[in-house]
C-alpha positions in Angstrom: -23.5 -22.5 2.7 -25.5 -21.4 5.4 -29.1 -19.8 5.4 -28.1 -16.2 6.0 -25.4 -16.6 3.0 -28.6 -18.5 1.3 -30.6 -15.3 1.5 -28.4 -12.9 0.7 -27.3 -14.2 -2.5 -30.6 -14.5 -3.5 -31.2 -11.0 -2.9 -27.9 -10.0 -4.2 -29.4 -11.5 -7.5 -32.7 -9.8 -7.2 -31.2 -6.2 -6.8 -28.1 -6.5 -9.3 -31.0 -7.7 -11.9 -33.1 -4.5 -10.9 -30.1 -2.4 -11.5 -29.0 -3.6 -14.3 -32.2 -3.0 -15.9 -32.2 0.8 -14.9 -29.0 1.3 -15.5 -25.7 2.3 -18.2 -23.3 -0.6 -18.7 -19.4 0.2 -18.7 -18.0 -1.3 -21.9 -16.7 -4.4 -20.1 -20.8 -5.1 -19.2 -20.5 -4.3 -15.4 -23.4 -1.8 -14.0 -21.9 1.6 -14.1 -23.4 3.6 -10.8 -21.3 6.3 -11.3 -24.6 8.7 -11.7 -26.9 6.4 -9.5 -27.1 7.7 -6.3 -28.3 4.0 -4.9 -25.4 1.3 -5.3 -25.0 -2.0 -3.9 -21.3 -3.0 -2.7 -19.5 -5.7 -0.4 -18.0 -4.3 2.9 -15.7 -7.4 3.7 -14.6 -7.4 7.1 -11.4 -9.6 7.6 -10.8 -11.3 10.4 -7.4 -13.8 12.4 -7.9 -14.8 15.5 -9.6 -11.9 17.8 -8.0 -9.0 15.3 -9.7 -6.9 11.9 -8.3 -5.8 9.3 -8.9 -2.4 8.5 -7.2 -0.4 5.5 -6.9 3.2 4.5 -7.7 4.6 1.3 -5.7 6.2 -0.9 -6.2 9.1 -2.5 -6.9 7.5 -6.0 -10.3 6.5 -4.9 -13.8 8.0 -6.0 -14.9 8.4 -2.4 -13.8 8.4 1.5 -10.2 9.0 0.5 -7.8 8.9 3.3 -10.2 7.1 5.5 -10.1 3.7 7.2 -12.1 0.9 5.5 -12.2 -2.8 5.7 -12.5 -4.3 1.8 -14.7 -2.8 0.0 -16.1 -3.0 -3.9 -19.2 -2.2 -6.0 -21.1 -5.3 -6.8 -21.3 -4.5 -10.2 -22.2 -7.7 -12.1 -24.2 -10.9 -11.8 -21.9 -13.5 -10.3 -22.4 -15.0 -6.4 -21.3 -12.6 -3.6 -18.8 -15.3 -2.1 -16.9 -15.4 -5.4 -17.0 -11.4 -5.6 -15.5 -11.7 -2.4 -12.7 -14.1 -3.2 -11.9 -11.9 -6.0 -11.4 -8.9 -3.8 -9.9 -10.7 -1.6 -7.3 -11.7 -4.2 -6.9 -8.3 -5.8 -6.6 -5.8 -2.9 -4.7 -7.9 -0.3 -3.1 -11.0 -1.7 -5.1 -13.3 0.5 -5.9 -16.6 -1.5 -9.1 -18.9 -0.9 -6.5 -21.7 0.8 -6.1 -18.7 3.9 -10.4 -18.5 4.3 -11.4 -20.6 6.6 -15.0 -19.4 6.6 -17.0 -16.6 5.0 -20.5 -15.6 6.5 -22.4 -13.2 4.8 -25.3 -10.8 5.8 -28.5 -9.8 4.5 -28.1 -6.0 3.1 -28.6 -2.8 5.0 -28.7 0.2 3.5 -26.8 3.1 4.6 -27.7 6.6 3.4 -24.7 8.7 3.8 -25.8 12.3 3.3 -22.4 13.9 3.3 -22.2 12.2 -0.6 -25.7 12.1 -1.5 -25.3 8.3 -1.8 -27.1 5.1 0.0 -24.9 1.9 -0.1 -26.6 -1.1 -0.3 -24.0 -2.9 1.8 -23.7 -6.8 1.7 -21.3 -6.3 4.9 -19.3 -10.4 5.4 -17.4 -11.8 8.0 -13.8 -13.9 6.4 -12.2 -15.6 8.6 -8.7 -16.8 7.7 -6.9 -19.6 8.9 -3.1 -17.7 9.6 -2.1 -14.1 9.2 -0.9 -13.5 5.6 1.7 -11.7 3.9 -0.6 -8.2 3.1 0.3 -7.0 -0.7 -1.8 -3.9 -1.3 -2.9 -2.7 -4.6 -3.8 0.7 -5.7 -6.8 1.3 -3.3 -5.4 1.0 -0.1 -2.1 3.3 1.3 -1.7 1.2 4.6 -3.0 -1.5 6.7 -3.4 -2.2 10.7 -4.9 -5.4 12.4 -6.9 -4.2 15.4 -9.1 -5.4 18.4 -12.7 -4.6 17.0 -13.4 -2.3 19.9 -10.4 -0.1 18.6 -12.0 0.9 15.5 -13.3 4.2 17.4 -9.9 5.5 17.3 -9.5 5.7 13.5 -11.3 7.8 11.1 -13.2 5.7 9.0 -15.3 5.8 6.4 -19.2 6.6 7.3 -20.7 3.9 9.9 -18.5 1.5 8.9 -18.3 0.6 13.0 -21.8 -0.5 12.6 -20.7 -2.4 9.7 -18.5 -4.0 11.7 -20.8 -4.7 14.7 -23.0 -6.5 12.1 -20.1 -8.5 10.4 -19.3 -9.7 14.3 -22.7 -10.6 15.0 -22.6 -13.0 11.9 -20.8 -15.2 14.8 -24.3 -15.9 16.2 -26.5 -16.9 13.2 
């Protein structure tokens, strides 16, 4: 594991600990944010070769239906980020830890999306698979498109999430 991913699981367990504290459990234990307006949550960017991932949402979503997304999910329980990852990874695409060839992850930004009253305390990660597999969508997501990163502008997608992506890409560097 690298530094950065170092970091950001350490904060990860810092903040998840905070709110966890603060907050109503679901009955299954996981930190229920439904009435925080504060939540921390994975924005996974997947990546092949020089294409993303992006997927739409569908309309059975709490938030940003119909819009274009890369894999998303609260972080909702004390467990590392990489293995949240993996399971999302698994659960909304099909994509199993043989087809990641590397996952980098960021420290979190927050981003304060006024149009819900809500800031996301986004862990944003960069997965890089090894081949382009067989997409099997679950409930979340109505479609799916692989596109050059600097196509992004042409969909409409959920709040920022082209900055998201600028910062998943610049994960290349650290």
């Amino acid at each position: 594991m690298n530094i950065e991913n170092e970091k950001a699981e350490k904060d990860f367990t810092m903040l998840i600990n905070d709110f966890s504290r603060k907050l109503d459990k679901l009955p299954d234990g996981r930190v229920n944010y439904a009435n925080s307006n504060k939540a921390p949550v994975l924005a996974c960017f997947v990546r092949f070769k020089n294409d993303i991932l992006i997927l739409k949402r569908s309309d059975k979503v709490s938030a940003y239906k119909g819009k274009w997304n890369c894999i998303g999910g609260y972080l909702d329980e004390i467990k590392p980020v990489r293995k949240k990852v993996l399971e999302e990874l698994r659960e909304e695409l099909g994509i199993l830890q043989e087809d990641i060839k590397n996952i980098k992850i960021a420290k979190p930004v927050e981003i304060q999306d006024d149009n819900i009253d809500k800031t996301w305390i986004s862990f944003i990660v960069l997965v890089e698979l090894t081949r382009k597999p067989e997409i099997k969508l679950d409930w979340e997501h109505t479609d799916f498109k692989w596109i050059k990163p600097d196509e992004i502008k042409n969909y409409d997608i959920v709040y920022k999430l082209d900055e998201s992506l600028k910062k998943a890409l610049s994960l290349d560097k650290s």
